[in-house]
C-alpha positions in Angstrom: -53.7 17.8 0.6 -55.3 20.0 3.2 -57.4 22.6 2.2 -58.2 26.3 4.2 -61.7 26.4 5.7 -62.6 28.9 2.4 -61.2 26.1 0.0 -63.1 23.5 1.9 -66.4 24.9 1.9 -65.9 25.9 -2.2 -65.4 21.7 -2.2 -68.6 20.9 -0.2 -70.3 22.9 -2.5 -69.4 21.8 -5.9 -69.6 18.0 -4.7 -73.2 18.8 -3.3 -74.1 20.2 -6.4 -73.2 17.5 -8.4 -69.5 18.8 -10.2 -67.4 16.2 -11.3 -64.2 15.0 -9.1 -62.4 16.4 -12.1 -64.2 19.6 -13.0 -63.7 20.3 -8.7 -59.7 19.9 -9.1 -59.6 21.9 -11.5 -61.4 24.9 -10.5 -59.8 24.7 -7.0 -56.1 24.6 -8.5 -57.3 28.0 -10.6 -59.0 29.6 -7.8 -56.1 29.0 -5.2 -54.2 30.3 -8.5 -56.1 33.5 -8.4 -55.7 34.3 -4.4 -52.1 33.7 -4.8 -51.8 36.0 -7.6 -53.6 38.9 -5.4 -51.0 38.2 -2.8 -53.8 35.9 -0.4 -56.5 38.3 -0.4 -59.7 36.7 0.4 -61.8 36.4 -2.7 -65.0 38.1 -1.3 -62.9 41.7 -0.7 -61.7 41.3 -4.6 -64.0 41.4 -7.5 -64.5 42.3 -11.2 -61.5 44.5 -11.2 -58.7 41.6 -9.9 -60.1 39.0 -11.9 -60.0 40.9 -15.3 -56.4 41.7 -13.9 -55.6 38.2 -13.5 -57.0 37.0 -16.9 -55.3 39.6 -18.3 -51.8 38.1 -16.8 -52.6 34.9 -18.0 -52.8 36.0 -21.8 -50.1 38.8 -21.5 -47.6 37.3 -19.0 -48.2 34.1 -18.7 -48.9 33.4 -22.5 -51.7 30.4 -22.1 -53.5 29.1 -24.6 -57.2 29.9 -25.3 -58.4 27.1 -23.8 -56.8 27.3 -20.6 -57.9 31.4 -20.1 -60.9 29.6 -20.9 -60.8 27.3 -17.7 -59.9 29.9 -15.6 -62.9 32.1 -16.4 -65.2 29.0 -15.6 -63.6 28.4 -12.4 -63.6 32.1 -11.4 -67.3 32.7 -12.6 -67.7 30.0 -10.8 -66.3 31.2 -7.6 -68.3 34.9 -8.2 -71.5 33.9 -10.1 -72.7 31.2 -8.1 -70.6 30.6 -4.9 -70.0 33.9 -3.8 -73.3 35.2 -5.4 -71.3 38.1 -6.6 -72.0 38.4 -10.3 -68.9 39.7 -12.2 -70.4 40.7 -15.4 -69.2 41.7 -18.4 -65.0 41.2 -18.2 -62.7 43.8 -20.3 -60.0 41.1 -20.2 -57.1 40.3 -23.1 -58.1 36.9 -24.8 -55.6 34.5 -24.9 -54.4 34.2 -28.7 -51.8 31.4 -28.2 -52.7 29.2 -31.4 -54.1 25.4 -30.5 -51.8 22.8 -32.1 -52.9 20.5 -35.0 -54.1 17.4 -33.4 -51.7 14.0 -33.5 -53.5 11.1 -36.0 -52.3 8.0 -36.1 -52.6 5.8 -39.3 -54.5 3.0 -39.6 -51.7 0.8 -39.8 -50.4 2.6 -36.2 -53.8 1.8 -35.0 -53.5 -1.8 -35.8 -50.1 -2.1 -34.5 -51.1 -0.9 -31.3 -54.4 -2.5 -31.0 -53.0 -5.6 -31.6 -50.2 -5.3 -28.8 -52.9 -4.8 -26.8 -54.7 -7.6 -24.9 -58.1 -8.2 -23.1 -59.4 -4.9 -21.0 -56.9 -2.3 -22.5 -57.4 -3.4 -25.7 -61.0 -2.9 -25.1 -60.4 0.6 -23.7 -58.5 1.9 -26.1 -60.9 0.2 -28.9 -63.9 2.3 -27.4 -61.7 5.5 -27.6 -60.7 4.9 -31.4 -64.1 3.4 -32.4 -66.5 5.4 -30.4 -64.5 8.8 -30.0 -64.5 9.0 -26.2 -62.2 10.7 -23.8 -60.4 9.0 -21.4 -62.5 9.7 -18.9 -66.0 9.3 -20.5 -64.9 5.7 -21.2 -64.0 4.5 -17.8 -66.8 6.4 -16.6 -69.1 4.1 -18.2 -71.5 2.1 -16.4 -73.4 -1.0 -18.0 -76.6 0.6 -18.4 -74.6 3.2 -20.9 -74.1 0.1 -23.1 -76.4 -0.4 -25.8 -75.7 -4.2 -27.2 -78.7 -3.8 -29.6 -78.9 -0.8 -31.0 -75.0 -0.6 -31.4 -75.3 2.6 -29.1 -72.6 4.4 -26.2 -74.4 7.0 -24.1 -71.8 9.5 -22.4 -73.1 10.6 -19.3 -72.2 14.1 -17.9 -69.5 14.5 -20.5 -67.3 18.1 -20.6 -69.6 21.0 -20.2 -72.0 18.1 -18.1 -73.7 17.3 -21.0 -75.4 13.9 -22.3 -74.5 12.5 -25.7 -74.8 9.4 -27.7 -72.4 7.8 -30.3 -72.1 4.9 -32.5 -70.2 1.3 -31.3 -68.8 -1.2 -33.2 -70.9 -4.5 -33.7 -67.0 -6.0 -33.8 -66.8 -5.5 -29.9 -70.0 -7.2 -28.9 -68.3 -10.4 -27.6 -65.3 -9.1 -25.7 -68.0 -6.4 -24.4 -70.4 -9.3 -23.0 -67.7 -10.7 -21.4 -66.3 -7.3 -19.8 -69.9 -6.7 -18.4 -70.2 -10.2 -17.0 -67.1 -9.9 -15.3 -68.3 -6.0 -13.8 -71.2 -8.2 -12.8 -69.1 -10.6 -10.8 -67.4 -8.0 -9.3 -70.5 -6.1 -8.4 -72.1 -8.9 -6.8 -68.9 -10.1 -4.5 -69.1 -6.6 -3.6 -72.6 -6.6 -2.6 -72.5 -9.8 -0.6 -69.6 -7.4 1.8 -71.9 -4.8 2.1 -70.8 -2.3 -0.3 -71.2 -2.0 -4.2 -70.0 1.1 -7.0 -70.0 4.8 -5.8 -72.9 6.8 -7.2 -73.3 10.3 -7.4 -74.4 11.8 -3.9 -78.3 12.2 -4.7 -79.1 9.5 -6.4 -77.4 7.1 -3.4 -79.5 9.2 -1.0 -82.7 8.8 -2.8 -82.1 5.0 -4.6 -80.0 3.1 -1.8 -80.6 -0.2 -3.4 -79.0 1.1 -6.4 -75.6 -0.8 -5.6 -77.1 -3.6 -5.9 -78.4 -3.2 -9.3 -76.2 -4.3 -12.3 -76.9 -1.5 -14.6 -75.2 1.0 -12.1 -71.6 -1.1 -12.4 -68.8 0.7 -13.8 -67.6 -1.1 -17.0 -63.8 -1.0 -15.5 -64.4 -1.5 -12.1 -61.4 0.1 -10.0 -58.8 -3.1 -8.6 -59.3 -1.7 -4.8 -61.8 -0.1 -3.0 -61.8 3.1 -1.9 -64.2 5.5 0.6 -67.0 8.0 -1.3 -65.6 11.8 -1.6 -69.0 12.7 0.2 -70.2 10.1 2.2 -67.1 8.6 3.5 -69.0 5.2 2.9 -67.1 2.4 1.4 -67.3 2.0 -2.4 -65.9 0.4 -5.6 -65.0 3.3 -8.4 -63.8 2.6 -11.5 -60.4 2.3 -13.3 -58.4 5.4 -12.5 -56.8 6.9 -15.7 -53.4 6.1 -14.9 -54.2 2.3 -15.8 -54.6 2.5 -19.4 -52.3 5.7 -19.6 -48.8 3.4 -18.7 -50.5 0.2 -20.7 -50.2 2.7 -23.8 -46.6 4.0 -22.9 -45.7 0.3 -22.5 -47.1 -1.0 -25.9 -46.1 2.0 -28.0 -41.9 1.6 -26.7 -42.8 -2.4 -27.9 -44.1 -1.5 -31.0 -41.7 1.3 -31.9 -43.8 4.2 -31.8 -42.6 5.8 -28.6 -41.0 8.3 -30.7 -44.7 10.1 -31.5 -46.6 12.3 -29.5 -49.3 9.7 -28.4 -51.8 9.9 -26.1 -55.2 8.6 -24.8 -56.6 11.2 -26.3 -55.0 10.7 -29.9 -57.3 8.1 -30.8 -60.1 10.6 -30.2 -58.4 12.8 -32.8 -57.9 9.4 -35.0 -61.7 8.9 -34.7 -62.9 12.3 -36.0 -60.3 12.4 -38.4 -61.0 9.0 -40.3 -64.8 9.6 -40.3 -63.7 13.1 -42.2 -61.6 10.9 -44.6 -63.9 8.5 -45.4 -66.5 11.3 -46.6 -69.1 11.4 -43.5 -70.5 15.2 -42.7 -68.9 17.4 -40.3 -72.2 17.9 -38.2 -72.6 14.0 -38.0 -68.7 13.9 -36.6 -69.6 17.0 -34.4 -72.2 15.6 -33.0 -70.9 12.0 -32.1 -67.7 14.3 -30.3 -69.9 16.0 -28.3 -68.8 19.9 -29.7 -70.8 22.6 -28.8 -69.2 24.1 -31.7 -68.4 23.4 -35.7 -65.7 25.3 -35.1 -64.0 23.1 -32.7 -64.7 20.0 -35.2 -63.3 21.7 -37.8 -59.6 21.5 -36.5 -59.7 18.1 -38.0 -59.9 19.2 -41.5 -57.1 21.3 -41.2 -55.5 17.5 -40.4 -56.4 16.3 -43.6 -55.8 19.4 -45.6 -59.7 19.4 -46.3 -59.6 23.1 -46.1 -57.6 23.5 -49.0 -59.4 20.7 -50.8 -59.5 21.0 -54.9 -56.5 24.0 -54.5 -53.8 21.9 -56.8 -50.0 23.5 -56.2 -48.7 25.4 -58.6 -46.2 22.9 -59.0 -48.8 20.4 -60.5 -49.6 23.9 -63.1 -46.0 23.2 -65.2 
């Protein structure tokens, strides 16, 4: 897609400053969302005033959820605060009080069902996302030096809001895992001998150009094709776009039977949280192997389970 010269500068100068491929998509989308809503006025003759307008829309007119007015704001502060170096200040705007939805949790037994459907990589994938809580994303993100065989460790780097976390992994993946590195390995190094190896972030390929060549900077899932660096143009090997595991789930959940759910990738994210809750572990421990800035957000998951009524018997059980 081709891009204005305002738009492409906006993208130099998120990727420069180190925002993800993702976080860049998604800001662009909300700030070529904002100059369409004030009829292509260019951003620098607008200010406070339009933007509280346009929030405003979103939550009046528009009716988005909290979390997406929430989005917006980031990629319009964004925009003001640090690209524009026009600070907006404090914002008048309507929140957004469209409801979030109660998570989907599968059972254990649906986890098992689909699990064992599953075969080598995907079953991996999707055994990382229920047994380690990770996003889509932050799992094939993952590069071997995240991988902590020993101490039984993840490390997400730059997760959402670009921050560093750690959570726990199952001993019961330590073979397939070995063999799932060894294989990024052999990939890396066939790579190498061509000239090229796995795409690092900008600075750190500028500064450490011998990184490639070192195993601890392979993706886990390597990407099937190669592709060329958003920033440097250069040839490189990223890893498993999202798509990949996204149709093996649709397939296996129509072969299994469950295609008649609401499942997604992220589902066994809400499985995770939700199961540690059931099995008694403390809502800061689950909070903090999520990555939540907030208890708040954690505590969705006990509205899953009914915790928040815990003890309250129904009158019923009173006769």
């Amino acid at each position: 897609m081709s891009h204005s010269p305002f738009i492409q500068s906006i993208q130099r100068n998120m990727r420069l400053n180190g925002y993800s491929l993702r976080s860049e998509k998604t800001y662009l989308i909300w700030i070529r969302r904002f100059i369409r809503f004030n009829k292509m006025r260019h951003p620098s003759e607008m200010g406070a005033d339009e933007v509280t307008k346009f929030l405003t829309y979103l939550a009046s007119d528009a009716e988005v959820s909290i979390n997406t007015q929430k989005v917006a704001l980031n990629a319009l502060s964004f925009l003001y605060n640090k690209f524009l170096n026009q600070p907006l200040g404090e914002l008048p705007f309507n929140r957004a009080n469209k409801p979030r939805n109660l998570p989907t949790v599968l059972t254990l037994h649906d986890i098992r069902l689909i699990l064992d459907a599953l075969t080598g990589r995907d079953r991996l994938i999707f055994s990382l996302l229920y047994g380690s809580g990770l996003r889509i994303t932050e799992c094939l993100r993952l590069r071997i030096k995240d991988i902590d065989l020993d101490r039984h460790i993840v490390t997400v780097r730059d997760g959402k809001g670009g921050k560093d976390r750690t959570t726990i992994l199952s001993s019961s993946l330590d073979a397939v895992l070995r063999e799932q590195i060894a294989h990024a390995i052999k990939v890396q190094q066939a790579d190498n001998e061509k000239g090229f190896g796995p795409s690092l972030p900008y600075q750190l390929a500028k500064k450490y150009p011998q990184s490639i060549k070192q195993s601890n900077w392979m993706f886990l899932f390597p990407s099937s094709g190669i592709s060329t660096h958003p920033v440097t143009g250069e040839i490189c090997r990223h890893h498993l776009h999202d798509s990949v595991p996204r149709k093996a789930l649709k397939r296996v959940l129509t072969e299994v039977g469950l295609s008649h759910k609401l499942i997604s990738c992220h589902t066994f994210r809400h499985s995770f949280a939700t199961h540690l809750l059931a099995s008694g572990r403390d809502i800061r421990t689950v909070q903090d192997l999520l990555g939540h800035s907030d208890v708040k957000t954690t505590q969705i998951y006990t509205h899953v389970l009914g915790m928040h009524f815990s003890g309250t018997l129904s009158p019923l059980e009173m006769m």
